[in-house]
N, C-alpha and C positions, 0 to 999 in steps of 0.2 A: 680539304679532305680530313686533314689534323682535326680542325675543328671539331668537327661532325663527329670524329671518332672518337672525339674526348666528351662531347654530346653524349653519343650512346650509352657509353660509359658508366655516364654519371646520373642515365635514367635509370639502369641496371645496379646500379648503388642504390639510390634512392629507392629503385623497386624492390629489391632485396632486403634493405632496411625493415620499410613498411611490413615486409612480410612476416619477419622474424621478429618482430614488435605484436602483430597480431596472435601472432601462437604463442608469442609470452603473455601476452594478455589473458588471453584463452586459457592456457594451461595453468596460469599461476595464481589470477587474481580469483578465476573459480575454486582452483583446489587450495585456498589459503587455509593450510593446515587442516584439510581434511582426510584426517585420518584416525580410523578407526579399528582399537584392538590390532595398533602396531601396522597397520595396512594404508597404505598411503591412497588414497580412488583416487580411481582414473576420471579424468573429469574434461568435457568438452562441448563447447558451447554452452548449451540447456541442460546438461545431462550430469549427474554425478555418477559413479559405478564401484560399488566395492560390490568384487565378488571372485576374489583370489577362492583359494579349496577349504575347506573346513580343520587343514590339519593343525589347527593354532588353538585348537580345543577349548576357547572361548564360548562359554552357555548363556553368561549373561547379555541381554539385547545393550548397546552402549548409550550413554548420553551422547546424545547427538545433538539435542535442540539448539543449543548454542550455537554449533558449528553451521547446520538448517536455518538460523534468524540472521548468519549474513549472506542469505541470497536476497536479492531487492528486487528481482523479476522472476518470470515464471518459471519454472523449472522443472527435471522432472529427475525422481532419486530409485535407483536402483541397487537393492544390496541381497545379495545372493549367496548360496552355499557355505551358508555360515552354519554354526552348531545352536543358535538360540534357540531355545524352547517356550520363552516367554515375553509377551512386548507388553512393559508397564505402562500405569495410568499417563497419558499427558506427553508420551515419548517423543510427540510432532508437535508441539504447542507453540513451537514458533513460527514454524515451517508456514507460512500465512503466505507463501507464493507458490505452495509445492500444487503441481496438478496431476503429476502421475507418479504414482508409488506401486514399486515392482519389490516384493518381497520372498518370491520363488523361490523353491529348492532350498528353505532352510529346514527346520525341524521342529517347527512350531507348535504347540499341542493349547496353548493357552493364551488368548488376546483381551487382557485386561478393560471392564468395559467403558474406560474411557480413554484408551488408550490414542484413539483418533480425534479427540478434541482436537477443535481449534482450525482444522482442514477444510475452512469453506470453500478452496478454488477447486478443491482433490476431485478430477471425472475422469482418474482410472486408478482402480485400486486390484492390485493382481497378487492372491494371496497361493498360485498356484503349488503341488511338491510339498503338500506340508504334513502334518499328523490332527489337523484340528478334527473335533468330532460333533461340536456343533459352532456354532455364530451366537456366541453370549455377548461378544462387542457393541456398544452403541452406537450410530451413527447418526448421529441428530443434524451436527453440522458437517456434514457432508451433501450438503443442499444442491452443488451442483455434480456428483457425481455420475458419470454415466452408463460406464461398465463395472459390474464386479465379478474375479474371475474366482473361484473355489474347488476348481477343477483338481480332481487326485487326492483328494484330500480323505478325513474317512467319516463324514460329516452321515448321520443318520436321520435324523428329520426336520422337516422346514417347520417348526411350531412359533417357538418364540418370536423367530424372525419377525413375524407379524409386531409387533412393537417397537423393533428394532430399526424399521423400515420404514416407518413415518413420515421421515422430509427426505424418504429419495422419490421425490416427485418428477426431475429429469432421467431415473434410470431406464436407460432403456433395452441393455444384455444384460442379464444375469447368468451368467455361466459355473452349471455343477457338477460334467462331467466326470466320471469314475470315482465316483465316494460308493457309502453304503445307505441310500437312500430311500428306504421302505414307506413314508407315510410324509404325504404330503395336506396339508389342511388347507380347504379351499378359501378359506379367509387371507392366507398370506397372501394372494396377489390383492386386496381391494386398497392396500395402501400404496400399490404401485401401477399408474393410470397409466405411464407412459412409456412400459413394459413392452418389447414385441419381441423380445428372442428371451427363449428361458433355451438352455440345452442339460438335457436329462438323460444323457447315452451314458451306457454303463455302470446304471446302480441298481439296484434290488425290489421296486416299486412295486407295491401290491396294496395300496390303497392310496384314492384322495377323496379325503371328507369334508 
C-alpha cells in the first residue's frame, strides 16, 4: 500500500512539473520581452495582446518589428486602446507569420501606405474604433487576406480603394459599418471576385456609379 502511495505521489510530482513547465513555456518564451511603451502583453499560446488604457499618453505607433520577427509560427497580435495616430511605412515587415492583426480602439487618423508590407500570411485585419477617413494603405501583399473590418471608422468614399485592392483575390467580408459613406464607385468591387459579404449599415449612401 506504501508503495502505491509513494507511486501516486510521484505521478502528481511529475504531473505538476509538466504542467508548470508548459505555462512557463507559454508565458515566457512567447512574451520574451515583449513589451511595448513600458507595457509588458499579455501573451498566450498564438496570441500576443497589449491593450492596458491609453493613459501613458504614448502617440507614437512603437517599433515592434523586431520583437514580431521572433515568432517562428503563426500567430495572431492584438494591440488596443492605445493613443497612436499613426502606423508608419514597414511597421510589420518582419511579422512574416502574423495572420490576424487586431488594431481596434485606438485613435488612428493616418496608415502610412506601406505600412502593411511584408504580411503575406495576414487573412484578418480589423482596423475597427478608429478616426481613418479614407484607406490610402496599400495592400499588395496581403494576398491571402480574408476579412477586412473598418467598421466605426469616418471613412467617406470607396474610390481609390479600387487600386489598393488588387491582390485581395481571397477577400471575402469587407466590413464598413458606421463611417460616413456617401458614394460608392461600382468599379471597386471588379478587383474583388471572391467578395460575398460587404456590410453597409450606418452610413450616409446616396450614390453608386
Amino acid at each position: 500500500f506504501k508503495q502505491l502511495n509513494m507511486l501516486f505521489y510521484k505521478k502528481i510530482i511529475i504531473s505538476s512539473y509538466f504542467t508548470l513547465l508548459n505555462i512557463y513555456m507559454v508565458y515566457t518564451i512567447c512574451s520574451i520581452r515583449t513589451e511595448i511603451d513600458n507595457e509588458i502583453c499579455k501573451c498566450y499560446r498564438k496570441t500576443i495582446k497589449c491593450d492596458q488604457d491609453r493613459s501613458n499618453n504614448h502617440t507614437s505607433f512603437p517599433e515592434i518589428s523586431e520583437i514580431l520577427r521572433r515568432k517562428t509560427d503563426k500567430f495572431t497580435f492584438i494591440i488596443n486602446n492605445k493613443n497612436y495616430f499613426k502606423i508608419p511605412n514597414n511597421s510589420f515587415k518582419n511579422a512574416t507569420y502574423l495572420t490576424r492583426l487586431d488594431l481596434s480602439n485606438n485613435q488612428l487618423f493616418q496608415i502610412e501606405p506601406d505600412a502593411f508590407n511584408g504580411l503575406v500570411e495576414l487573412i484578418s485585419l480589423t482596423l475597427v474604433q478608429n478616426m481613418l477617413i479614407e484607406v490610402s494603405f496599400r495592400m499588395n501583399d496581403l494576398i491571402n487576406l480574408v476579412e477586412l473590418d473598418l467598421s466605426m471608422n469616418r471613412i467617406e468614399m470607396l474610390n481609390n480603394f479600387n487600386k489598393n485592392f488588387q491582390n485581395l483575390i481571397k477577400l471575402e467580408r469587407l466590413l464598413l459599418k458606421s463611417n460616413q459613406i456617401k458614394q460608392i464607385e461600382i468599379k471597386f468591387f471588379s478587383n474583388i471576385p471572391n467578395l460575398n459579404k460587404i456590410s453597409l449599415e450606418e452610413n450616409q449612401l446616396e450614390a453608386c456609379e
